[in-house]
C-alpha positions in Angstrom: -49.8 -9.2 35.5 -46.2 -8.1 36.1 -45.0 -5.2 33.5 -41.4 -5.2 32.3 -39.6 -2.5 32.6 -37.9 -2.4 28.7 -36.4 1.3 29.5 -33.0 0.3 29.8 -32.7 -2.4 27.1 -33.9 0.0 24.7 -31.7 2.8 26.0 -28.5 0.1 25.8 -29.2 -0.8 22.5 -29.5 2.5 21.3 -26.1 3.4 23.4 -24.8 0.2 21.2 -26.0 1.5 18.1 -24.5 4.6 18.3 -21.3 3.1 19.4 -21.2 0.9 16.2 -22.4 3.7 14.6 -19.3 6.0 15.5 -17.3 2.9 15.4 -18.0 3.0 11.7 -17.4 6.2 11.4 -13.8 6.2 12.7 -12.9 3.2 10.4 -13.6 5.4 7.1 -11.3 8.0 8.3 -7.8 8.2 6.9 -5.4 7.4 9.4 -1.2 8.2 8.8 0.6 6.5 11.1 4.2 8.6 11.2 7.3 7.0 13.7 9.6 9.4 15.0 12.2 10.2 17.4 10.3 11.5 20.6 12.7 11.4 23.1 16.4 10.8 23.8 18.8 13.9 22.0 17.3 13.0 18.9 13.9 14.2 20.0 14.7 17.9 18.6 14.1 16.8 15.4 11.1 14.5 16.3 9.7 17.1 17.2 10.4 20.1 14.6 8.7 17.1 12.3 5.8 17.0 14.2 5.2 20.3 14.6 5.1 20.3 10.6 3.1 17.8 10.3 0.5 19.1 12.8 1.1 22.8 10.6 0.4 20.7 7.7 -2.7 19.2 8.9 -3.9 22.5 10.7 -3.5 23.9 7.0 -5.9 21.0 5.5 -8.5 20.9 8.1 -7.5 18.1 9.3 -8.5 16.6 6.3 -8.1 14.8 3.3 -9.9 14.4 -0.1 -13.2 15.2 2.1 -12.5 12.7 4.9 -11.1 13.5 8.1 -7.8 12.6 8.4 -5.9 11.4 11.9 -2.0 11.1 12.2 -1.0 8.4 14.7 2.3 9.3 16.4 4.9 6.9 17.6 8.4 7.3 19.7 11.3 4.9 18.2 13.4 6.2 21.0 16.1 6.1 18.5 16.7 2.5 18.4 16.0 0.1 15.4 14.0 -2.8 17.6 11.6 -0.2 18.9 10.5 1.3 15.8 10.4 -1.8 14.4 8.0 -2.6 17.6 6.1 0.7 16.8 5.8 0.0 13.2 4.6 -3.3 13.8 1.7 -1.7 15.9 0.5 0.9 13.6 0.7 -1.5 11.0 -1.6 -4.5 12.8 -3.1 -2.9 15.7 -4.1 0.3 14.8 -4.9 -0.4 11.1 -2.8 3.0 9.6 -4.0 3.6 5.8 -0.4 4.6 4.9 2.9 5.2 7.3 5.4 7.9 7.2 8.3 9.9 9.0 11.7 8.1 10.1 14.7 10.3 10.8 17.1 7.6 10.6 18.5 5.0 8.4 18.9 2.0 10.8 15.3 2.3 12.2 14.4 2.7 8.7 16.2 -0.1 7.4 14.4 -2.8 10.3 11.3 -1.2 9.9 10.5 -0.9 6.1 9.8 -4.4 5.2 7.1 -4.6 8.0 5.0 -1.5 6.0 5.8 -2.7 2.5 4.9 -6.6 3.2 1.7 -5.8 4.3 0.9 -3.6 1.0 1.0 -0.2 2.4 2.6 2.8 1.6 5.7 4.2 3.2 7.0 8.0 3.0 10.3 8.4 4.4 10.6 11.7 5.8 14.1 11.9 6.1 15.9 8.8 6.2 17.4 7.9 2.4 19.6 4.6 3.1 21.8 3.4 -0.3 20.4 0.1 -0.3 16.6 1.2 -0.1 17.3 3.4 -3.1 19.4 0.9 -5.0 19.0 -3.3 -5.0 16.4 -2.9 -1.9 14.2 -0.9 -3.8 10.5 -1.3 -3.2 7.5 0.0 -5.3 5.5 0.6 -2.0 8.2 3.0 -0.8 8.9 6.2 -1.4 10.7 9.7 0.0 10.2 13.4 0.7 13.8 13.9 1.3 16.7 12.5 -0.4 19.1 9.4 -1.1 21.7 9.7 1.7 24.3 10.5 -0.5 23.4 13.2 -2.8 24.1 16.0 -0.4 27.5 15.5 0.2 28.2 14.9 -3.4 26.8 18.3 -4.0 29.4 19.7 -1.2 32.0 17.4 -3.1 31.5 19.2 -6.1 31.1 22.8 -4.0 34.4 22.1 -2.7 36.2 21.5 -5.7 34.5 25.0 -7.5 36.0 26.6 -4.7 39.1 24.8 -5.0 39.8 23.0 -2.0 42.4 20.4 -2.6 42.6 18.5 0.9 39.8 17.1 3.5 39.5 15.6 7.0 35.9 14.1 7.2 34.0 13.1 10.2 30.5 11.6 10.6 29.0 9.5 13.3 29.2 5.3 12.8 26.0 4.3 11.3 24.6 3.5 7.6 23.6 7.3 7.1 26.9 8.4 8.4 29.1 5.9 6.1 27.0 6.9 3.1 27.4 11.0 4.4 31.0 9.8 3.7 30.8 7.6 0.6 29.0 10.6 -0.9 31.5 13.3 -0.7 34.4 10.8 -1.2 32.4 10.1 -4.8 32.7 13.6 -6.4 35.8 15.7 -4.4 38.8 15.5 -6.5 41.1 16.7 -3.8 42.6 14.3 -1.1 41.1 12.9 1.8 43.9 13.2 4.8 42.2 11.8 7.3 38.8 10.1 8.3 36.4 9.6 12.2 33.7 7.9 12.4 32.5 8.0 16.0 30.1 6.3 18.7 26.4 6.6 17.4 22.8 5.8 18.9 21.1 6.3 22.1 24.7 7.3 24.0 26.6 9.0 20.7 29.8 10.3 21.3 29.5 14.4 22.1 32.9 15.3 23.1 34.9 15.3 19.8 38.1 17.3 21.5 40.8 14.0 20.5 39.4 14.1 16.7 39.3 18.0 16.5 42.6 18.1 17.6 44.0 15.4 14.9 42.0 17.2 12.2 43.9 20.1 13.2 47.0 18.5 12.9 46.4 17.1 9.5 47.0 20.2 7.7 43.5 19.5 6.0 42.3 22.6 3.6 38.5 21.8 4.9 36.9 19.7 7.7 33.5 17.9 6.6 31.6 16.9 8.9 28.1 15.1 9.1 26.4 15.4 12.6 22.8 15.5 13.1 20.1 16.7 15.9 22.2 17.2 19.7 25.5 16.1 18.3 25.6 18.7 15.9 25.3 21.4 18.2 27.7 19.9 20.3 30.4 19.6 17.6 30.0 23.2 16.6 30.4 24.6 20.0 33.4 22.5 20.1 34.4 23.3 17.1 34.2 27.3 17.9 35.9 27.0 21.3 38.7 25.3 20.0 39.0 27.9 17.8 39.3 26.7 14.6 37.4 28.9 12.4 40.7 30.7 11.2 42.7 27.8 10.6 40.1 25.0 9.3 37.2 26.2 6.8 34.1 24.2 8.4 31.4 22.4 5.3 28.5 21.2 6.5 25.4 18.7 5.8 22.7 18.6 8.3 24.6 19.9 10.5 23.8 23.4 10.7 20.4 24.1 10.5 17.4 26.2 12.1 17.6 23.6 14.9 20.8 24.5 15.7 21.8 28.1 14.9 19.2 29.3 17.5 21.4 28.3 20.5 24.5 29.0 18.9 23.3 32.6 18.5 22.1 32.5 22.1 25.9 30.9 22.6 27.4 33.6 20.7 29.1 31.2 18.8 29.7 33.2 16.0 32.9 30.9 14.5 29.4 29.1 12.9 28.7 32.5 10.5 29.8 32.3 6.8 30.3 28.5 7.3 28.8 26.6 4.1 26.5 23.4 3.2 24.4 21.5 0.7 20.8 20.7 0.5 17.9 20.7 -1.1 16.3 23.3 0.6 16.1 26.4 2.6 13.8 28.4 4.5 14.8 31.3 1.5 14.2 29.1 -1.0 11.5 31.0 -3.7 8.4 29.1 -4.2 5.0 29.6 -3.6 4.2 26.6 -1.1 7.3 27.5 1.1 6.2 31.0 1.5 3.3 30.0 3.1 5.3 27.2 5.0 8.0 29.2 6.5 5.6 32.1 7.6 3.2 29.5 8.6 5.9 28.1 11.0 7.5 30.7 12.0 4.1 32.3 13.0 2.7 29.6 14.7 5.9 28.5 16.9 8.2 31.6 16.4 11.0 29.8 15.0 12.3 28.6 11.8 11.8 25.3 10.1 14.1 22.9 9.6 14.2 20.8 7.0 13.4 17.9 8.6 10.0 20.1 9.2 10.2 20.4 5.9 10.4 17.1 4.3 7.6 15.9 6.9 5.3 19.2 5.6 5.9 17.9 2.2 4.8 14.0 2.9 1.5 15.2 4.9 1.0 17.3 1.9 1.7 14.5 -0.6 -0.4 12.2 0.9 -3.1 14.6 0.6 -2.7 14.8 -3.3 -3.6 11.2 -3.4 -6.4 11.4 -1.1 -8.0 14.1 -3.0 -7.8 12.3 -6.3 -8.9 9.4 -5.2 -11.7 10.8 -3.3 -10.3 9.8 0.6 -10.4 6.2 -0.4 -6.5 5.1 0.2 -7.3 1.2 0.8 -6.1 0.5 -3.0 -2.2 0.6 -2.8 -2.1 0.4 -6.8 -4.0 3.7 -7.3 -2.1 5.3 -4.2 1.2 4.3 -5.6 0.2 5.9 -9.6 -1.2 9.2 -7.3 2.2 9.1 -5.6 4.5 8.4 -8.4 3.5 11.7 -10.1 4.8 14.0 -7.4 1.9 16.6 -8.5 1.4 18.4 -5.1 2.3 21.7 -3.6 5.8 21.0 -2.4 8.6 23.5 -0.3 11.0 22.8 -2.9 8.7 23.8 -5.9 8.4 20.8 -8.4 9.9 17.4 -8.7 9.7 14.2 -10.0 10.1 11.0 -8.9 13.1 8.1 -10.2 11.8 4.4 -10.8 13.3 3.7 -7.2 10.7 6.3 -5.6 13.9 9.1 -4.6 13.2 12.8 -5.8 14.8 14.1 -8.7 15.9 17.6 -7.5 17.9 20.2 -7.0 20.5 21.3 -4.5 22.1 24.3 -3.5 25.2 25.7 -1.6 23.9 27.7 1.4 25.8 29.4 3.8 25.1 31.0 7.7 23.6 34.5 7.6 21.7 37.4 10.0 18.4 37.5 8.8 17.0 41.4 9.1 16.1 41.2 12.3 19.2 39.7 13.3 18.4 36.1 13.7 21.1 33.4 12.3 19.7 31.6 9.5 20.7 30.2 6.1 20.7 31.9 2.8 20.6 29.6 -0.9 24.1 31.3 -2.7 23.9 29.5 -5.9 22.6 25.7 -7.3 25.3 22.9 -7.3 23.0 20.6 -8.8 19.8 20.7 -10.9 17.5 17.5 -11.3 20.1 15.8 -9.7 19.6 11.3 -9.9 20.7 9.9 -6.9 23.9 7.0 -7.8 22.0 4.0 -6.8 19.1 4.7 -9.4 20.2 2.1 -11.7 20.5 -0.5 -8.9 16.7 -0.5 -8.9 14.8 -3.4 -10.9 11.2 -1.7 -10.6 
C-alpha cells in the first residue's frame, strides 16, 4: 500500500488560510487615501503636508476609532490629468474609505467628481476653488482650509485700515490665482493700477524682473502678490534684490510662510521682515491643539509648520473624530458626512463650524514677519481682520 504524503497540502492550506485570514484583516482597516504634490517645485509643500499627516497619525497610533488606520500616498506631479489618474486609482483599485489632501485648485477641480460620484468623502487640504464652494457644491465634500478667496479679502480690508489707497497685484494664471485676485479686488476700496498674471504649472514663470519693474513704475502704494511653494521664494528674493522694500510696501498671501522664510534667513534676505499677510492661522496662534502641533513639529523635524501642514494635521485629525464616533466603521457616507458636518474635533485653529457648502466658518488674522527668540524668522498674529468669516460663494450652494 502506497502512503500519501498529505504534509504539504495541509501546510498550503494552512499558508492559505492565514493569507485570507490577514487578507481580512487588512480590508477592515481604515484606509485615507491623500494626493499630493511629490515632486516638481511644488513638492515642498507636498511634503510639509505629509510630514503632518504622518505627525498626525504618529499622534493617534496609527489609529482610528480602535482600528488601524493606513494613509495611501499619491504624487499628482502637479498636473490635473495625473491626479485625476491617481485619484482614479485610490478610488477603484486600492479601495480608500475616504480621500484627502490637494494643494491645488485645477487638480482639484478634475479630480473631485471622481471621489464624490463614487460616494466617498473628500477633505481638501488646501485647495478652496469658487465654483466648488458655490454652484459646484457637493455634500460629499468638504475643507480644512479655506474658500480661495477669503484671504485676500481679509488683506483687502487690512489694506484699507491701514489706508492704502493704490495696488499693483500679481498672482500666477490659474483658477486659485484669478480667485487670489478676485478676492482682494472684492473688499479694497483703493485703486487697482496695474495687474500680472503669469505662466503657471509644471514650468511656472520664476523670473519676475519685467513685472517688478512695471510695478515699480506704477507708482502703486502696495504690491500684492499671490505666489505659492518655489515661486514664492523666487519672487521674494527678486523682490529684495531689486530693492524695493523702501519704495513698494510688500502684502502677502501664501506667500511668505515657514516654508519660505527659512531660506530667506539663510539668504539674508531681510527686505522680507515686517512684510504683512492674511490667514487663518499661525504657528503663534493660542489654542490648545496647536501647541501640541507646533512643538510636535518642530520637535520632530526641527522646523516650523506651515500651514499647508497645518490644514493636512487638521483633516487626519477630523477624520479621526468620525472614526471614533462611529466606532472605525467609515463605509456609511451618510453617518460620516453628519460626523463631519459638526466640525467637533481638536483643530490648530481652535473651533469652527462648517457653512451648508462644507467651507469653514473662521477667522483670519493680519500677521506680519518676525525673529522668533532664538532668532529664527517666523510670523507673529498682530490683530483679527475677520471673525467667523462666510466665504462669498455660500449662498451659491443648493445643499
Amino acid at each position: 500500500m502506497k502512503l500519501i504524503n498529505t504534509r504539504p497540502a495541509i501546510l498550503l492550506s494552512f499558508v492559505a488560510a492565514c493569507a485570507l485570514s490577514t487578507a481580512v484583516f487588512a480590508a477592515e482597516d481604515i484606509k485615507i487615501g491623500f494626493v499630493t504634490t511629490l515632486t516638481t517645485g511644488g513638492a515642498v509643500i507636498g511634503n510639509d503636508q505629509r510630514d503632518a499627516v504622518n505627525l498626525a497619525m504618529e499622534q493617534l497610533g496609527n489609529t482610528m476609532g480602535g482600528k488601524p488606520a493606513t494613509i495611501l500616498f499619491e504624487d499628482d506631479g502637479f498636473k490635473p490629468e495625473i491626479g485625476k489618474q491617481v485619484t482614479d486609482k485610490l478610488i477603484k483599485q486600492d479601495k480608500v474609505d475616504i480621500m484627502a489632501g490637494y494643494i491645488w485648485s485645477h487638480v482639484l477641480m478634475a479630480s473631485y467628481r471622481s471621489v464624490v460620484n463614487a460616494d466617498k468623502i473628500l477633505i481638501s487640504a488646501n485647495a478652496g476653488p469658487s465654483p466648488l464652494a458655490g454652484k459646484l457644491c457637493h455634500a460629499n465634500f468638504f475643507s480644512t482650509s479655506w474658500q480661495n478667496d477669503q484671504t485676500p479679502m481679509a488683506m483687502g480690508e487690512l489694506l484699507n485700515s491701514k489706508g492704502v489707497k493704490s495696488l499693483y497685484v500679481m498672482a500666477p494664471n490659474y483658477a486659485a490665482g484669478k480667485d487670489m485676485v478676485a478676492g482682494v479686488e472684492r473688499t479694497f476700496k483703493g485703486e487697482i493700477i496695474g495687474r500680472d498674471l503669469t505662466k503657471w504649472g509644471a514650468d511656472a514663470q520664476l523670473d519676475f524682473s519685467a513685472e517688478l519693474a512695471k510695478a515699480r513704475a506704477s507708482g502703486a502704494e502696495g504690491l500684492f502678490v499671490f505666489y505659492p511653494g518655489k515661486a514664492g521664494g523666487a519672487f521674494i528674493q527678486q523682490y529684495t534684490q531689486a530693492g524695493l522694500q523702501s519704495e513698494l510696501p510688500l502684502y502677502t498671501v501664501f506667500t511668505v510662510d515657514s516654508l519660505s522664510l527659512p531660506k530667506l534667513q539663510a539668504g539674508g534676505l531681510d527686505g522680507v521682515m515686517g512684510s504683512e499677510m492674511t490667514l487663518f492661522w499661525s504657528p503663534d496662534l493660542d489654542a490648545p491643539q496647536n501647541r501640541i502641533f507646533v512643538d510636535g513639529f518642530r520637535e520632530k523635524y526641527g522646523r516650523y509648520p506651515s500651514f499647508y501642514a497645518a490644514q493636512a494635521y487638521d483633516a487626519i485629525n477630523l477624520i479621526n473624530a468620525a472614526a471614533a464616533e462611529l466606532d472605525g466603521d467609515l463605509s456609511d457616507t451618510d453617518a460620516v458626512r453628519a460626523v463631519l458636518e459638526k466640525a467637533d474635533f481638536p483643530s490648530v485653529r481652535g473651533n469652527y463650524t462648517y457653512g451648508k457648502n462644507h467651507m469653514p466658518i473662521q477667522n483670519f488674522y493680519s500677521r506680519q514677519v518676525v525673529a522668533d527668540a532664538d532668532g529664527n524668522w517666523s510670523t507673529k498674529i498682530t490683530g483679527t481682520v475677520y471673525e467667523n468669516h462666510q466665504d462669498s460663494y455660500a449662498s451659491e450652494c443648493k445643499l
